[in-house]
Structure formats: C-alpha cells, structure tokens
C-alpha positions in Angstrom: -11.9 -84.3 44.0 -14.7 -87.2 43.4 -17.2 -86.9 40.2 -19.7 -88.7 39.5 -22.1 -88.9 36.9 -26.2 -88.9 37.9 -29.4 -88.5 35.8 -30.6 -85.3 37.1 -32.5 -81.9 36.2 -31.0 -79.1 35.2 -31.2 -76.1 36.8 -30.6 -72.7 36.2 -27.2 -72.3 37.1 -26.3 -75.3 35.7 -23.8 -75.6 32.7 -24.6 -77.7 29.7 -22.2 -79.1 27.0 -22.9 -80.9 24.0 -20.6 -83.5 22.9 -21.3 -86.1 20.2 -25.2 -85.0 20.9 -24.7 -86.4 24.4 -26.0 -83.7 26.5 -23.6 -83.1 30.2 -24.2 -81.0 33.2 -22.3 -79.7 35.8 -23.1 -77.9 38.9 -22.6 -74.2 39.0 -19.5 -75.3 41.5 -17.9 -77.9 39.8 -18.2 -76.2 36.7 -15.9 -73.6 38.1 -13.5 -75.8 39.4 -12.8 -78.2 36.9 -10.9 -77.1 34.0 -11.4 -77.9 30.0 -10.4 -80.8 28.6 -12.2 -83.5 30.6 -12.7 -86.4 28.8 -15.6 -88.9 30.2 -15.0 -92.7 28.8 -17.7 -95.1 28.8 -17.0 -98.7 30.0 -19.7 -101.0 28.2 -18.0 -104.0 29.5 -18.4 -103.1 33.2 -21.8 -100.6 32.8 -19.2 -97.5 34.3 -17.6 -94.3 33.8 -14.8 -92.3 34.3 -13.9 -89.0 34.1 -10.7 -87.4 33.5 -8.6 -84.1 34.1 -5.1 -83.7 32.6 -2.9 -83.8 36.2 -5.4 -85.0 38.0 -6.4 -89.0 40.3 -9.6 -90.8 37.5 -12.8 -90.7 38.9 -15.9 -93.4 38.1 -19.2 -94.5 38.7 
C-alpha cells in the first residue's frame, strides 16, 4: 500500500490522532487497514515524509 500525507479537511468519518500536538488524519478506509504503531518521520533536509508500518515496504511524499 502507498500513503501519502495531504493538507486536507476532515470529515466526519475521518480519524484524528494527536501526537506531539501535531494533529493526523486518516480516511475512514485506511484507518481500518493500517495497524498501530505507525511512525511518520519528517525529513527537513529533503522537505519529505515517510510513513512506517512494522512488516511493511516505507512510504513518502
């Protein structure tokens, strides 16, 4: 699976998380597919991101 992180609206269904008072949110879908922990690293050096799943390929924007 491919993430990627957007600036977006949140809707309804939508989950929120708080971490470190950075606010994330994932689609009603993805939230159900992707399992706890993720961990999203922020690459100041290139401007990117990438999210993680234990077991899983890295994704980035």
């Amino acid at each position: 699976m491919r993430l990627s992180l957007a600036l977006d609206e949140r809707s309804d269904r939508d989950k929120q998380f708080l971490v470190q008072g950075v606010s994330f949110v994932l689609d009603a879908f993805t939230a159900q597919v992707l399992q706890p922990p993720l961990t999203i690293v922020y690459d100041p050096e290139y401007d990117s991101f990438s999210v993680l799943q234990p077991g899983q390929s890295e994704s980035g924007c």
